[in-house]
C-alpha positions as CSV (number, residue, x, y, z in Angstrom):
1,X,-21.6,0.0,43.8
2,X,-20.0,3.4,41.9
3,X,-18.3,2.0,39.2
4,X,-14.8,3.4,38.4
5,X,-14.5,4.9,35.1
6,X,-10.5,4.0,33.8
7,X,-8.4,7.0,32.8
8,X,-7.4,7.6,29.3
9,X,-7.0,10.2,27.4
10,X,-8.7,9.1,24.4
11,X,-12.2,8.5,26.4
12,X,-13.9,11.6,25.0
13,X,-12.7,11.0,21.6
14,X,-15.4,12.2,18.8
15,X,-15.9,12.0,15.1
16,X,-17.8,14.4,13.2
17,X,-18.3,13.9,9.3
18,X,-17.4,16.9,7.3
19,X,-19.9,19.2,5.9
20,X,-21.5,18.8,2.7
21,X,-19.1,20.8,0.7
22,X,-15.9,19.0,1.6
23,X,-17.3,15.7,0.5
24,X,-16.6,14.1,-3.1
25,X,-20.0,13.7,-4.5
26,X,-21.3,11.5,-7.9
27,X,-19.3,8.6,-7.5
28,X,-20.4,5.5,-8.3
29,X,-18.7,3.3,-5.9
30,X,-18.2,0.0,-7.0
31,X,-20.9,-2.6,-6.6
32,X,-18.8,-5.7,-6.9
33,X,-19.4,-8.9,-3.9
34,X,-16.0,-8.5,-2.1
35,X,-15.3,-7.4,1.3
36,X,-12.2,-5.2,0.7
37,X,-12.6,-1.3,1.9
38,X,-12.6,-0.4,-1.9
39,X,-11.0,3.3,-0.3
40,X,-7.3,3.8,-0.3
41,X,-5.4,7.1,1.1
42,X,-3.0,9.2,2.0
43,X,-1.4,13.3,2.1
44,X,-2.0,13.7,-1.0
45,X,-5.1,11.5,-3.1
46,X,-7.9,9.7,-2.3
47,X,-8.5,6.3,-4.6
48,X,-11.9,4.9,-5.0
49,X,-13.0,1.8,-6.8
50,X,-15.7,2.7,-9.0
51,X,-18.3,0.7,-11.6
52,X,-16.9,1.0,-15.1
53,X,-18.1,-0.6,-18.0
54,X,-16.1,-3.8,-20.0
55,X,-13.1,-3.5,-17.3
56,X,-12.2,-2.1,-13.8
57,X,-11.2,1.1,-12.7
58,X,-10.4,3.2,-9.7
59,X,-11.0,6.9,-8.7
60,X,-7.8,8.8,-8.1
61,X,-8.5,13.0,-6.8
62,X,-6.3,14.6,-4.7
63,X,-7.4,15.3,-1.6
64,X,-8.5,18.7,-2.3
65,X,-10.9,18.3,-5.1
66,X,-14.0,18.2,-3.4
67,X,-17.8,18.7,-4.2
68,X,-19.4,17.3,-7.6
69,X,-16.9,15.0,-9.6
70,X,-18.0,15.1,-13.3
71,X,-18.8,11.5,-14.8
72,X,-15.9,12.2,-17.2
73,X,-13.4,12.7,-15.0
74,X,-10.2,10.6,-15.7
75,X,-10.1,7.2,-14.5
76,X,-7.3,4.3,-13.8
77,X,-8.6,1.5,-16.1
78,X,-6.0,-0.9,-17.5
79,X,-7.6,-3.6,-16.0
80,X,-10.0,-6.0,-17.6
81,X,-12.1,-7.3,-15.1
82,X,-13.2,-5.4,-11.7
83,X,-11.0,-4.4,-9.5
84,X,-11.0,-5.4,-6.1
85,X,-8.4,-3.9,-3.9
86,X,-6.0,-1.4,-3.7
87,X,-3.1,-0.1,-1.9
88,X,-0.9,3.2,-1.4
89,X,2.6,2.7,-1.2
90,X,3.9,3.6,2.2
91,X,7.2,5.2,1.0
92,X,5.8,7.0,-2.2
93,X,2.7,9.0,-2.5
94,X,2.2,9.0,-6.1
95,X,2.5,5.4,-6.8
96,X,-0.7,2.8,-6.0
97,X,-0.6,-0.8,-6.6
98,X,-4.4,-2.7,-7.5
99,X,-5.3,-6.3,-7.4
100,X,-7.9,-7.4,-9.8
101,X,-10.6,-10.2,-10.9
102,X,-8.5,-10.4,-14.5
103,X,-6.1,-12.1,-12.0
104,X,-3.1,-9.4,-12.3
105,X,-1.9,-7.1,-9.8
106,X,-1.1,-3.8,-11.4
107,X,1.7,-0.9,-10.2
108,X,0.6,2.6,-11.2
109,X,2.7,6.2,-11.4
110,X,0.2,9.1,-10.2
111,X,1.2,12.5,-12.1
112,X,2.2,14.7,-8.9
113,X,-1.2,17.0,-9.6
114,X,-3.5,14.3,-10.2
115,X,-4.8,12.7,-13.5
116,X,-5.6,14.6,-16.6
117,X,-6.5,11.9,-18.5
118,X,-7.5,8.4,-17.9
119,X,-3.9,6.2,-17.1
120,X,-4.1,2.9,-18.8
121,X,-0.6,2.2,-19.0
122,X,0.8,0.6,-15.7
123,X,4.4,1.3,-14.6
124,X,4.2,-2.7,-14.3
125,X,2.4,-5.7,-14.4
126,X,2.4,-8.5,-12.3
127,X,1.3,-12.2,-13.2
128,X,1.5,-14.9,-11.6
129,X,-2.0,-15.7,-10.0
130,X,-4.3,-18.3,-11.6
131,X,-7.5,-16.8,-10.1
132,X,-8.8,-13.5,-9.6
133,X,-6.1,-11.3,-6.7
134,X,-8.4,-9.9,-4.3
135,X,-6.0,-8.3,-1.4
136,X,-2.6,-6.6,-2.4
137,X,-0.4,-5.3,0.9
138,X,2.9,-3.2,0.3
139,X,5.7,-4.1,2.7
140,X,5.7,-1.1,5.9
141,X,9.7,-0.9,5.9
142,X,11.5,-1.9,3.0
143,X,10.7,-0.2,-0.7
144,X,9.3,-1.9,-3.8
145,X,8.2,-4.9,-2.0
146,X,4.5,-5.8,-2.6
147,X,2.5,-9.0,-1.2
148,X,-0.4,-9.8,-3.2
149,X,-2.8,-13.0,-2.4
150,X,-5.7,-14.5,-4.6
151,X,-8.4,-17.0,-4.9
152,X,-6.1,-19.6,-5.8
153,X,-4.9,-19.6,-2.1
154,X,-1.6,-18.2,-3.1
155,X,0.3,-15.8,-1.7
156,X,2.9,-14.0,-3.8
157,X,5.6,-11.3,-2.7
158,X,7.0,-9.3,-5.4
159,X,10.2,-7.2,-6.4
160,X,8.5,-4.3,-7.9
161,X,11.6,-2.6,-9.1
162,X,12.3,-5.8,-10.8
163,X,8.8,-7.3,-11.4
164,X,9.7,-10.5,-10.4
165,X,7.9,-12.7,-8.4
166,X,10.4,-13.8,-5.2
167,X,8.5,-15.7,-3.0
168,X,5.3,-17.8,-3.9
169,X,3.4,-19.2,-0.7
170,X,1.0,-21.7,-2.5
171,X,0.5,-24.6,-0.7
172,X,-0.5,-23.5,3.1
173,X,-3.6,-22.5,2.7
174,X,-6.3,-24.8,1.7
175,X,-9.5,-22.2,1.1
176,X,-9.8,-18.7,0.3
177,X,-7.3,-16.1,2.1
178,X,-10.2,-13.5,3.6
179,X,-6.8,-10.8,4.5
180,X,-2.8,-11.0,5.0
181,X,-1.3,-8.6,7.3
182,X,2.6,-7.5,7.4
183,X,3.8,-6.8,11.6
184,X,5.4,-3.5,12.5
185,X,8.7,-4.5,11.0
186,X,7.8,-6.7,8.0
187,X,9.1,-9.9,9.4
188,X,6.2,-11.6,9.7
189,X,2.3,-12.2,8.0
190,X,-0.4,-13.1,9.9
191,X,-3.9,-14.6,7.5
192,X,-7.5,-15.0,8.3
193,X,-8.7,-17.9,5.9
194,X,-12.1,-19.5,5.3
195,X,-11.4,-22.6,6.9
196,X,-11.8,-20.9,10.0
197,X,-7.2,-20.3,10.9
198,X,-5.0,-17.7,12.0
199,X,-2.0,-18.4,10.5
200,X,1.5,-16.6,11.3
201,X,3.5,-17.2,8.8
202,X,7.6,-16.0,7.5
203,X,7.5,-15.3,4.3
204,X,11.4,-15.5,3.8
205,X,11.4,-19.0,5.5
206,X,8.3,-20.4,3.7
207,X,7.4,-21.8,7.1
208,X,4.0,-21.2,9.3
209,X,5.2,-20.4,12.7
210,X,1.9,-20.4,14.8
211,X,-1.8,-20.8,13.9
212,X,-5.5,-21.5,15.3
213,X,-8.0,-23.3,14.7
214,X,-11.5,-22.3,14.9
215,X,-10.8,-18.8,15.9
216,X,-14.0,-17.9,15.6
217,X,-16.4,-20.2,15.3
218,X,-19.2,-18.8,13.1
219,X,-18.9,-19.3,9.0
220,X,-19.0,-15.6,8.0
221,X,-15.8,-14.1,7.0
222,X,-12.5,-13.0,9.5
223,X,-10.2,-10.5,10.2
224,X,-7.2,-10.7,11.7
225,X,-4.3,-8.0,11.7
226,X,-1.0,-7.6,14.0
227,X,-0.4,-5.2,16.1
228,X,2.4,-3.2,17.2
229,X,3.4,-5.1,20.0
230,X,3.5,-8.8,18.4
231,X,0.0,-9.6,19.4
232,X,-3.2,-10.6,17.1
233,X,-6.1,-8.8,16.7
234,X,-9.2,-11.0,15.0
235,X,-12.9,-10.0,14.1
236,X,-15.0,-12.6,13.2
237,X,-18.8,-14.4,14.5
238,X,-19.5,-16.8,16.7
239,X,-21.6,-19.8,16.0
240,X,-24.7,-18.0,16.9
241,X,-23.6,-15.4,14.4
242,X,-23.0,-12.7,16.9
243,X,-19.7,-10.8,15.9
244,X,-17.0,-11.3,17.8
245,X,-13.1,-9.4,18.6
246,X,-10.3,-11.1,20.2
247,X,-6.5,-10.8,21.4
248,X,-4.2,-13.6,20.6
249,X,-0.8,-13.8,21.7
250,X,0.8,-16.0,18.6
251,X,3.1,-17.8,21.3
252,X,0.4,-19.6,22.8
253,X,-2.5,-19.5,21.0
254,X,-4.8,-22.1,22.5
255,X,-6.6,-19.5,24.6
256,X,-7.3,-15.8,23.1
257,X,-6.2,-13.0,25.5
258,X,-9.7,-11.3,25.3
259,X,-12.6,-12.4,23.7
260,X,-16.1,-9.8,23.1
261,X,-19.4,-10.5,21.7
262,X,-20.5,-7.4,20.2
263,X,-24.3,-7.9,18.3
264,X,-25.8,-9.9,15.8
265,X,-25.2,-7.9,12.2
266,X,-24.0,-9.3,9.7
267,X,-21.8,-7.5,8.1
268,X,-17.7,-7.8,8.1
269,X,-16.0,-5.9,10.9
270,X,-12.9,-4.2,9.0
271,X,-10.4,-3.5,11.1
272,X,-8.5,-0.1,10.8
273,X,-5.7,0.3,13.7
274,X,-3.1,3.0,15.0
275,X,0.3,1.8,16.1
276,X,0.8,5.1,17.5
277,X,-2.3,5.4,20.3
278,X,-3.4,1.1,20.4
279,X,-7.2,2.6,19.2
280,X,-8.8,0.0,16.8
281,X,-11.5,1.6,14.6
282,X,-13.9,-1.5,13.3
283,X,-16.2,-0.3,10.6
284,X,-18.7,-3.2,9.6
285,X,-19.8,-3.4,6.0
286,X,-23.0,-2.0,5.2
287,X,-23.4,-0.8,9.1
288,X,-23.8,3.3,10.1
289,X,-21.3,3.1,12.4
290,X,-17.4,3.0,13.9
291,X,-16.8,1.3,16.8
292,X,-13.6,2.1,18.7
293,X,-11.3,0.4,20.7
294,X,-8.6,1.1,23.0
295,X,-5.8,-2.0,23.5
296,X,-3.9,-2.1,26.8
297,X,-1.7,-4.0,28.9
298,X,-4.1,-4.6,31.9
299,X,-7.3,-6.5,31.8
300,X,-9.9,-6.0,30.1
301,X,-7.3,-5.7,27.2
302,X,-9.4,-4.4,24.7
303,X,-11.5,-1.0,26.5
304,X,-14.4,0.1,24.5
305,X,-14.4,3.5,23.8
306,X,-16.9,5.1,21.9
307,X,-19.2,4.8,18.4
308,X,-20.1,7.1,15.7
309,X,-22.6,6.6,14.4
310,X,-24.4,8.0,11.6
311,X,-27.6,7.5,9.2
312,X,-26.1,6.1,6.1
313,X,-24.5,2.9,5.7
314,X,-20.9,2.3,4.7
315,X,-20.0,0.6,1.4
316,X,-16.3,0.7,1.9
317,X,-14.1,2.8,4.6
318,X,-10.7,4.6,3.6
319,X,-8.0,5.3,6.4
320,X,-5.5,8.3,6.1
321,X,-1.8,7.6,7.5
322,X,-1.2,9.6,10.5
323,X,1.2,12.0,8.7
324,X,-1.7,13.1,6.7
325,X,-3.9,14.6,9.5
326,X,-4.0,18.1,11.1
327,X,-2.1,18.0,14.4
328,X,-3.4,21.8,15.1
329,X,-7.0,20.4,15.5
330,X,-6.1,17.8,17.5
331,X,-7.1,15.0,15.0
332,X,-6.2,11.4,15.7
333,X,-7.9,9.8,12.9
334,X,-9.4,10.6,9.3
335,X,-11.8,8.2,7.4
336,X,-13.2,8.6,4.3
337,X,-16.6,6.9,4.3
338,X,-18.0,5.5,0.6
339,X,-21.6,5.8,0.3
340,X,-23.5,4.4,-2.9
341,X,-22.5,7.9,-4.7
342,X,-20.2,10.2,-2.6
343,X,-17.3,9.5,-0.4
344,X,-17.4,11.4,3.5
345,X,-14.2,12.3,5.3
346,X,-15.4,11.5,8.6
347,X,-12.5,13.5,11.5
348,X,-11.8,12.2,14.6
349,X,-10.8,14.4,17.6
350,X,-9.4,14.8,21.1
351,X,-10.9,17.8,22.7
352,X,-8.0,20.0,24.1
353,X,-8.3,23.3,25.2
354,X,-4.7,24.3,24.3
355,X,-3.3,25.6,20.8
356,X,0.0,23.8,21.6
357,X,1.2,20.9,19.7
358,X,0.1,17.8,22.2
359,X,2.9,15.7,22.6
360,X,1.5,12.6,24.0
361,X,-1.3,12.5,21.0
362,X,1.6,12.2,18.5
363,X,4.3,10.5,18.8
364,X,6.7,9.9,16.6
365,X,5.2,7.7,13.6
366,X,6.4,6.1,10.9
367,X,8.1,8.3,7.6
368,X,7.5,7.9,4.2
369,X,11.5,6.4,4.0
370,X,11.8,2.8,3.7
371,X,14.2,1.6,6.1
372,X,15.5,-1.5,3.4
373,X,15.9,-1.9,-0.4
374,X,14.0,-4.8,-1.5
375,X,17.1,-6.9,-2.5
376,X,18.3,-6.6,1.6
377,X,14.2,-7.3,2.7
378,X,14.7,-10.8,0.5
379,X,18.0,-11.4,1.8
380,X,17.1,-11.5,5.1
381,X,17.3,-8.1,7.2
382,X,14.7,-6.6,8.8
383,X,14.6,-3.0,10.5
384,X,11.4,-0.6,12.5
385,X,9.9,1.8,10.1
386,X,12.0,5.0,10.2
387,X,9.7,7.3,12.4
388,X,9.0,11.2,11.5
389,X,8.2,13.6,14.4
390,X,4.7,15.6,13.5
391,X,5.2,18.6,15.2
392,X,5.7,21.2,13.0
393,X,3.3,18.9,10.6
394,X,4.0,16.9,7.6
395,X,5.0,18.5,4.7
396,X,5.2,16.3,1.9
397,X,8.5,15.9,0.0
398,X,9.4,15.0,-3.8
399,X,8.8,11.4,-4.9
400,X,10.9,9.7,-7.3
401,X,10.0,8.2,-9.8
402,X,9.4,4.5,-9.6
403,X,11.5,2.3,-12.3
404,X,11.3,-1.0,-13.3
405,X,14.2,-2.9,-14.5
406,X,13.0,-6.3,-15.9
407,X,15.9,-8.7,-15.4
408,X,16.6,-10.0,-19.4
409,X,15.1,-13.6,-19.5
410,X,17.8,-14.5,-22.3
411,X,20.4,-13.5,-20.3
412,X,21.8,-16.9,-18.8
413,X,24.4,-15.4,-16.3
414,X,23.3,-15.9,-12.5
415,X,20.6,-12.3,-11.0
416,X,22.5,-9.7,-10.2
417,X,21.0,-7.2,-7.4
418,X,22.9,-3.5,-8.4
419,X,20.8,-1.6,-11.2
420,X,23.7,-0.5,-13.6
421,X,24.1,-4.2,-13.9
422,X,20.3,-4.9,-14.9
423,X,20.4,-1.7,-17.1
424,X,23.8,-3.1,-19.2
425,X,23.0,-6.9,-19.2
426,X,20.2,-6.3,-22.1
427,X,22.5,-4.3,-24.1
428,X,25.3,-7.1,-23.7
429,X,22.9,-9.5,-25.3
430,X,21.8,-7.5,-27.8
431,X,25.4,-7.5,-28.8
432,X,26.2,-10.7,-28.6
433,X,23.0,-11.9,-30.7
434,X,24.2,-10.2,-34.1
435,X,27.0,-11.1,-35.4
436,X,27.0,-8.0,-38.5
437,X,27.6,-5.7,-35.2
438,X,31.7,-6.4,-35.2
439,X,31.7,-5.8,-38.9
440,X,29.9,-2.1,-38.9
441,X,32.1,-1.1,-35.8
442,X,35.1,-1.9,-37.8
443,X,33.4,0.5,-40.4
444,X,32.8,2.8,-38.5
445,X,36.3,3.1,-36.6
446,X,38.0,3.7,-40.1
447,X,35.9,6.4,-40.8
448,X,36.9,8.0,-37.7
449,X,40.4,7.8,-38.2
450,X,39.8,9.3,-41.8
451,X,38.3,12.4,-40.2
452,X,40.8,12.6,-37.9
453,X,43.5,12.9,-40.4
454,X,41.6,15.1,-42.7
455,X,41.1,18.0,-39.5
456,X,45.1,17.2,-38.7
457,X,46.4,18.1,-42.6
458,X,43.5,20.8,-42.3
459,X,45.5,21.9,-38.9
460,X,48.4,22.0,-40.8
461,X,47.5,24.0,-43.9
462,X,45.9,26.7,-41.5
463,X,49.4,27.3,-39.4
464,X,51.3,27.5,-43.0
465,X,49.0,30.0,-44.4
466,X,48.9,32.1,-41.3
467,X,52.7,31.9,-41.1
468,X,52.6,33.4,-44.4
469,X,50.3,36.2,-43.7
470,X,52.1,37.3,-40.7
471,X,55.2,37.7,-42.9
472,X,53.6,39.6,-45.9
473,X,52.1,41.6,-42.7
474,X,56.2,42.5,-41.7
């Protein structure tokens, strides 16, 4: 019987890893046990976790500085114990947040052309976990709002611009948190944890609204992320250790949409998706190669696509936003591959004959505007990522700066959201705590008034004696 091969126009999608010179060689990528991509990017820097000596650090080179990285090229190493994730803020390019076994999530400014010396001052830092934070997420809509989870089984969700910590999720989960993932709009976190649930969870409400049981059945480590349309995508193994993927629709999850067996490796399936085209990428740590996936509404669900493969395994996988590729070459995805000492950018394509810009390959994606401030995210409102059309391709705009205002703990009147109020409130206390402050003001208002006089009788004098001059002028 002729099988009939489905239509879609990303079945002859290829990758091809770039040549020699356009990789980022000498790195020693990090070699500490945790199953986090240890590669975060986007248009303008790559960030690497790399081994350092009596702390953590991480790698940041813009994109551009390729080939041999000298071993004393600037690092970012405030932490004191390895770090073991990290995370590009979606609505500013120079600003990186990094979750580490000190137990501290730390918020870092990136100089617009890179480092030129080794940053060990964070814009901010933010405590609140007992055990070491292995997974920090920033919010996909609203700005300065960062999730962070550790191996206390807490989940916390900070005010950055404040560096407070709003909402602390610490007693649903009963083991370790293996990933969180935000849905399209922020509303919502799903978690893969090692006692084997899915959970769907709102944050705001402090409530679990769905989860599974046994997802997968096997003991090894999960994965489960949202995707655009509501649904649930999980990687995990089965009890005969064979890796597994599956749909769930968090409504009813009692039976998974799809389920696949895939082989028998061992190693984590990381999953990397596109709201944009439905394709899943899963890289497996310490496999050669990415699997891809395309996700549809008729059955099979979850279509197989294609795999690159390759010689060398991966020790971590970075994934650059969609406003960072090149539409002119047709490019639907861009990895950055970490070997044990280089990093490969590894491009994948659509083969099109025409120069045009291809419409249906890019549709409008999400911005690098947040659609919420952080005090609207907490009280409530949601909104859709504000989406950016790629045509003319993405030319990156000015950052600003990010600020923190820490809200003054001595100050005993009730939070107030507008900065100008955070900004004044300090100074009000520092007035109000010394009493000698009424005294010199007084002091200092009578030498004013002295002045003033003096210039006035000076005023005077000046008009007399040029009275006088005009006559003796006559």
């Amino acid at each position: 019987m002729r099988r009939v091969v489905r239509q879609s126009k990303f079945r002859h999608v290829f990758g091809q890893a770039v040549k020699n010179d356009q990789c980022y060689d000498d790195i020693r990528v990090s070699r500490v046990t945790w199953d986090s991509s240890f590669c975060a990017v986007n248009p303008r820097f790559v960030a690497i976790i790399v081994d350092a000596s009596g702390g953590g650090a991480f790698l940041v080179l813009p994109l551009h500085k390729t080939g041999r990285i000298d071993k004393s090229y600037p690092t970012v190493c405030g932490h004191t114990g390895p770090v073991l994730d990290i995370d590009w803020c979606p609505h500013n390019d120079q600003v990186i947040a990094s979750g580490s076994e000190d137990c501290t999530v730390m918020v870092w400014q990136i100089p617009e052309n890179g480092l030129t010396l080794s940053l060990t001052e964070p814009v901010v830092v933010l405590e609140g976990h007992s055990k070491r934070v292995g997974i920090v997420a920033w919010h996909p809509t609203a700005r300065n709002v960062l999730l962070s989870a550790g191996c206390d089984n807490a989940i916390i969700i900070w005010n950055v611009g404040t560096g407070e910590a709003l909402i602390n999720l610490d007693d649903m989960h009963v083991d370790m948190i293996y990933n969180v993932s935000w849905n399209r709009n922020g509303s919502l976190i799903c978690t893969a944890s090692k006692d084997k649930k899915v959970r769907v969870i709102d944050p705001r409400k402090q409530e679990i609204v769905a989860e599974k049981e046994k997802t997968h059945e096997g003991a090894r480590p999960m994965r489960a992320i949202f995707l655009a349309d509501g649904n649930i995508f999980t990687t995990g193994f089965s009890r005969m250790s064979e890796r597994q993927l599956a749909l769930w629709n968090p409504k009813n999850m009692e039976e998974p949409i799809a389920l696949h067996e895939m082989d028998t490796s061992n190693g984590v399936l990381l999953p990397f998706y596109d709201p944009d085209t439905n394709i899943i990428y899963l890289c497996g740590k310490g496999d050669s190669s990415i699997r891809y996936f395309e996700i549809t509404d008729e059955s099979p669900y979850v279509h197989y696509l294609n795999t690159f493969s390759s010689k060398e395994p991966q020790r971590g996988m970075g994934f650059m936003p969609k406003r960072g590729l090149d539409v002119n070459k047709c490019e639907i995805a861009r990895f950055f591959k970490l070997h044990e000492r280089k990093c490969e950018p590894i491009i994948m394509t659509v083969p099109r004959k025409s120069d045009l810009f291809q419409d249906d390959l890019y549709p409008d994606t999400a911005g690098p505007e947040a659609a919420l401030e952080a005090e609207e995210w907490f009280e409530g409102k949601n909104a859709d990522p504000l989406l950016i059309s790629l045509k003319h391709g993405y030319i990156p705009g000015k950052n600003r700066d990010l600020k923190v205002v820490k809200k003054n703990i001595l100050d005993n009147k009730p939070a107030a959201n507008k900065k100008s109020d955070l900004i004044s409130a300090p100074k009000k206390a520092a007035d109000a705590s010394n009493p000698q402050n009424e005294a010199k003001l007084e002091e200092i208002l009578k030498e004013l008034k002295s002045i003033k006089d003096m210039i006035s009788s000076q005023d005077e004098r000046i008009s007399k004696l040029e009275q006088q001059m005009a006559k003796i002028g006559d």
